[in-house]
C-alpha positions in Angstrom: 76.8 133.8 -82.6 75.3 130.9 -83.9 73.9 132.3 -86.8 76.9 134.3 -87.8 79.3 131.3 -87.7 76.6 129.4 -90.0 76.9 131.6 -92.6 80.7 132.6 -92.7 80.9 128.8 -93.4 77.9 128.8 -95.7 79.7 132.1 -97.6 83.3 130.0 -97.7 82.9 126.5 -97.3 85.7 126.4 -94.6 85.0 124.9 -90.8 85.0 126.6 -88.1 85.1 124.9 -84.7 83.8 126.4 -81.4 85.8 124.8 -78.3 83.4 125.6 -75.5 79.2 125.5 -76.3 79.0 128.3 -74.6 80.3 130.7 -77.1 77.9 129.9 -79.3 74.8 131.0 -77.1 76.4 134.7 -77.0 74.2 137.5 -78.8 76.2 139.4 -80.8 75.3 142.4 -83.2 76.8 144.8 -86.3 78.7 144.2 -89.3 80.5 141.0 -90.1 82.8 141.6 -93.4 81.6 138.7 -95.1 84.0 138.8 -98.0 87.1 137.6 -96.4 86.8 134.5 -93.7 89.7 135.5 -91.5 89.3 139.3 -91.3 85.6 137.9 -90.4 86.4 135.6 -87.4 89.1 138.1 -86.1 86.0 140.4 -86.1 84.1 138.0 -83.9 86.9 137.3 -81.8 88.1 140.4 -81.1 84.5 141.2 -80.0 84.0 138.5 -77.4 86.1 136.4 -74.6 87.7 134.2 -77.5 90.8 133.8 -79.6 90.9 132.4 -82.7 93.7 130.0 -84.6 94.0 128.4 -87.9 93.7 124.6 -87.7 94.3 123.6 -91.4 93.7 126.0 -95.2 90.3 126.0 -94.4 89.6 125.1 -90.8 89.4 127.8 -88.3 88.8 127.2 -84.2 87.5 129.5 -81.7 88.1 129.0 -77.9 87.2 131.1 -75.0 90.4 133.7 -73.6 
């Protein structure tokens, strides 16, 4: 999860805050569309325990369900 957070924000210079450490330790595999940020995180979400919000135009938070 780390890795894949990293580089959405590497690919759109947004931020995208993780509210619990723990997420970030969870392995996750298979195609990320890297072209649009949102579609992207919704992605990810939708994949794991989390939820996702907006927290400003480029500023993007995930926190466990």
């Amino acid at each position: 999860m780390r890795e894949v957070l990293y580089e959405l924000a590497r690919y759109h210079g947004g931020s995208i805050a993780v509210g619990k450490v723990g997420l970030m330790d969870i392995r996750i595999s298979g195609a990320v569309p890297t072209d649009d940020l949102e579609l992207a995180l919704r992605t990810v979400a939708a994949a794991l325990p989390a939820r996702l919000s907006q927290a400003g135009p480029q500023a993007w938070r995930l926190d466990p369900r």
